[in-house]
C-alpha positions in Angstrom: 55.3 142.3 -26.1 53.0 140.3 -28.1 49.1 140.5 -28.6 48.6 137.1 -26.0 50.3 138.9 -23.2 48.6 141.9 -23.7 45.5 140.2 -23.6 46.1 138.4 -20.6 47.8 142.1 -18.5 44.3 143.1 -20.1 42.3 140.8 -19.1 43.9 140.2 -15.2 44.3 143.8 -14.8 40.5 144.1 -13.2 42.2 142.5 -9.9 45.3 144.5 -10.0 48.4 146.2 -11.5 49.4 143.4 -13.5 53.7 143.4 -15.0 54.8 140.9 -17.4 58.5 140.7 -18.1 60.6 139.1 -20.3 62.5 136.1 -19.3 64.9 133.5 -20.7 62.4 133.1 -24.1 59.3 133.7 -22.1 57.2 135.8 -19.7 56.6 136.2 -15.7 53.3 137.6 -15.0 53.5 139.4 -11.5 50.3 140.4 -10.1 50.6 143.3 -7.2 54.0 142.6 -7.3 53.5 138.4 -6.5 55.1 136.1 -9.3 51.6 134.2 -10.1 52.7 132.7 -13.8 54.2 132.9 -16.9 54.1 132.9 -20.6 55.5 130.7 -22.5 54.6 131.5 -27.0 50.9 131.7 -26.3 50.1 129.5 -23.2 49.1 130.9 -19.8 50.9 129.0 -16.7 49.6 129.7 -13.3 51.2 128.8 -9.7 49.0 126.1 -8.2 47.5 127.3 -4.8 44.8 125.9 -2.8 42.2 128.6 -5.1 43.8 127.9 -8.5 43.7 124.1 -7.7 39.9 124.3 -6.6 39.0 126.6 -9.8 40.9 125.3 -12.0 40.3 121.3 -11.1 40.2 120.3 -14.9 43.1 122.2 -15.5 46.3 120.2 -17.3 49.5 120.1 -15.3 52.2 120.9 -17.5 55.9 122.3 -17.5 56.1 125.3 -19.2 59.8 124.9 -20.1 62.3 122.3 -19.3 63.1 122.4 -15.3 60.2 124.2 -14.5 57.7 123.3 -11.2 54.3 121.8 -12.9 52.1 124.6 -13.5 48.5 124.9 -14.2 48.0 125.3 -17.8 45.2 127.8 -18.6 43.4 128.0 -22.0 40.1 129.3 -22.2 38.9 131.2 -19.0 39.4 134.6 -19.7 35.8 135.3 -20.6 34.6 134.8 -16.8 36.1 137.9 -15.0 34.2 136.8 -11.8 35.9 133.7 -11.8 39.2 135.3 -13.1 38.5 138.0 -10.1 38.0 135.3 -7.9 40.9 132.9 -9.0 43.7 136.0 -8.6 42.4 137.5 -5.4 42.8 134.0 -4.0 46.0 133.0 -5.6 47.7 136.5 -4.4 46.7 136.3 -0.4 48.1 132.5 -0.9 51.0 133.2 -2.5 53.7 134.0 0.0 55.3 137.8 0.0 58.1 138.6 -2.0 61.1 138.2 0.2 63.2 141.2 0.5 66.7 141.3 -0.6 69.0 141.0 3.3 70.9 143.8 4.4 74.4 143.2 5.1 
């Protein structure tokens, strides 16, 4: 794992057990067990929600790798961890549970 993703487990880790794990050439970062972004070289991509929309308004849509959803590009946040606090405590109730694998 490189120095930017330990950074942001670092960093995110105040509102949870943060995992990032590799995946095809980049990152997932899984907050409380929720997929909330990924990592893709040195960029932060978060899931929009209602909360990551309304904090991060300015925020540039991008596609972190070719046929990906848009995601919210993040670059310079880190240094507010009220707003950080805020932004993944909102993101995780929003984000829907991870669905468990069916019994047959």
């Amino acid at each position: 794992m490189n120095d930017f993703n330990e950074y942001v487990r670092e960093v995110f880790s105040a509102a949870g057990d943060i995992v990032i794990r590799s995946m095809m050439g980049g990152y997932l970062v899984y907050l409380n067990g929720k997929l909330i972004g990924d990592i893709c070289g040195s960029e932060l991509f978060l899931k929009r929600t209602p909360t990551s929309d309304r904090l991060l308004a300015d925020s540039e849509l991008r596609y972190p790798y070719e046929g990906s959803k848009t995601l919210m590009y993040v670059f310079d946040r880190f240094e507010d961890t009220a707003l950080v606090l805020e932004l993944l405590d909102g993101m995780f109730t929003e984000l829907p549970e991870k669905k468990s694998a069916k019994a047959k």
